[in-house]
C-alpha positions as CSV (number, residue, x, y, z in Angstrom):
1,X,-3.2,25.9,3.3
2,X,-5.6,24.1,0.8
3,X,-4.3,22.6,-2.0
4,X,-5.6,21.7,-5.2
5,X,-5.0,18.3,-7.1
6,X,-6.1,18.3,-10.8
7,X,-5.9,16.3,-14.1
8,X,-5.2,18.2,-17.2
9,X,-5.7,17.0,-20.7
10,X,-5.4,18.0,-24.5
11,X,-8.1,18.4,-27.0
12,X,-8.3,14.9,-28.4
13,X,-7.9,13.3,-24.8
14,X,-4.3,11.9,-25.4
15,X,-2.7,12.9,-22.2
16,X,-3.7,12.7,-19.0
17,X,-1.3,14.7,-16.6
18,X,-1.7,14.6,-12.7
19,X,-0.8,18.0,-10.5
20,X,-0.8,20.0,-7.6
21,X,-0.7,23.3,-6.9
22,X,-2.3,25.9,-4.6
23,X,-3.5,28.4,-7.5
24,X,-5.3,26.8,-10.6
25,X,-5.6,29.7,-12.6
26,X,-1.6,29.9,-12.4
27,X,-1.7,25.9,-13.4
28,X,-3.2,26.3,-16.5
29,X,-1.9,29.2,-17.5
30,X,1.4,27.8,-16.9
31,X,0.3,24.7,-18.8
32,X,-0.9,26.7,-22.1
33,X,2.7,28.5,-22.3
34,X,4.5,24.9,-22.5
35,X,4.4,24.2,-26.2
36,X,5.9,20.8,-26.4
37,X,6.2,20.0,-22.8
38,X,4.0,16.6,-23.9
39,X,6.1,14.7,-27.3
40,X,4.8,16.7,-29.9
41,X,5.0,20.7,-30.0
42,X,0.9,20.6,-31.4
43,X,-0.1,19.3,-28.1
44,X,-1.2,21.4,-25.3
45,X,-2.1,20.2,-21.8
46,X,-4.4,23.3,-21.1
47,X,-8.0,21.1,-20.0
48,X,-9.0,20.8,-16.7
49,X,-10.7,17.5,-16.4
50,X,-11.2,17.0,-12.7
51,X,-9.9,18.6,-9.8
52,X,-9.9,18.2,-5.8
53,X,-9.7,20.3,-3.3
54,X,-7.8,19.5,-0.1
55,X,-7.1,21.2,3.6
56,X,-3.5,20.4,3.8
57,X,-0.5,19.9,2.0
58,X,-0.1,16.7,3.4
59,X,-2.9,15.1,2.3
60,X,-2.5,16.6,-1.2
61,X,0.8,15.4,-1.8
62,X,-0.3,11.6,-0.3
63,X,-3.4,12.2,-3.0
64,X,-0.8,13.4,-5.7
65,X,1.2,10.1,-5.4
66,X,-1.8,8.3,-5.5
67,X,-3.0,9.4,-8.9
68,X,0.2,9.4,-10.1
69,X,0.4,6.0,-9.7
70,X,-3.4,5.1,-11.4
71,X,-3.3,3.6,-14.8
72,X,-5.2,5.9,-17.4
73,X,-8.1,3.8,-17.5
74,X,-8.6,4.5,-13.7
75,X,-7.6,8.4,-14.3
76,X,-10.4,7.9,-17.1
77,X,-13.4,6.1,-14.5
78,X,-12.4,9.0,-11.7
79,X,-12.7,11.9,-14.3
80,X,-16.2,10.2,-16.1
81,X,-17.3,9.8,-12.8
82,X,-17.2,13.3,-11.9
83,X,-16.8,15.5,-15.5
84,X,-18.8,12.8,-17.8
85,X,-18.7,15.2,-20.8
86,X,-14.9,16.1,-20.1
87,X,-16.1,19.9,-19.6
88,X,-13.4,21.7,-19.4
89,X,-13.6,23.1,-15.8
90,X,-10.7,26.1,-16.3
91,X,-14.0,28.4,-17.7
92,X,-15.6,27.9,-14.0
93,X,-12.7,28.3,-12.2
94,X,-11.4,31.3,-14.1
95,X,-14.9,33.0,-13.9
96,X,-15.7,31.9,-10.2
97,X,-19.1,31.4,-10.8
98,X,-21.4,33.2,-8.0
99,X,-22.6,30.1,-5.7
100,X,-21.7,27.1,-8.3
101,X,-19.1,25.0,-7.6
102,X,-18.0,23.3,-10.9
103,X,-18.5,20.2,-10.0
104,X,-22.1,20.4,-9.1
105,X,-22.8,22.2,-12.2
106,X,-21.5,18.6,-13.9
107,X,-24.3,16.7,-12.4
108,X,-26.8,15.7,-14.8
109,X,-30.0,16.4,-13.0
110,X,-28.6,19.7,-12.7
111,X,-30.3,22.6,-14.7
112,X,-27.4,25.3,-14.0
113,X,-25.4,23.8,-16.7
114,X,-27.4,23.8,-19.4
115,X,-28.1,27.6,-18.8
116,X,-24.4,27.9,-18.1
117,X,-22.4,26.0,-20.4
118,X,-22.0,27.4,-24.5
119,X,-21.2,24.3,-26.9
């Protein structure tokens, strides 16, 4: 079964939270009904920095621990690497964009995202 590995984060970038799961959509919406899962109750983990997508379970879980265990300035230099504006990737994933993967849309020489993305 394929599993998804993601990094979530709040609006001002404080937190940087490593998961898995196999249904995003049910991530983040479980996410934005914590209110004060992360210190302060003002706080909410609802971003979707970066995400992978993986074949098994196994190899999700071994790619889990490993982020898990990255400082945030390595979580920082895998999620700029990949999402260099910190677009929040929950609008593509929600709205399944016909033939765009979200990270292809986040490469700069790529002309889908400035037709796709609203500021």
């Amino acid at each position: 079964m394929k599993t998804y590995i993601y990094i979530l984060t709040d609006c001002n970038r404080t937190y940087l939270h490593v998961g898995m799961t196999n249904d995003l959509n049910e991530a983040t919406d479980a996410y934005k009904s914590l209110s004060g899962f992360f210190v302060d109750s003002c706080s909410k983990v609802s971003r979707i920095v970066y995400q992978e997508l993986l074949p098994s379970e196994e190899m999700a879980l071994k790619r889990f621990q490993e982020l898990s265990q990255y400082t945030r300035m390595q979580k920082e230099r895998l999620i700029r690497k990949h999402n260099p504006n910190w677009i929040n990737l929950s609008f593509y994933i929600s709205n399944k964009l016909s033939g765009f993967s979200a990270l292809t849309l986040l490469r700069p020489e790529s002309t889908a995202l400035r037709a796709r993305v609203a500021y």
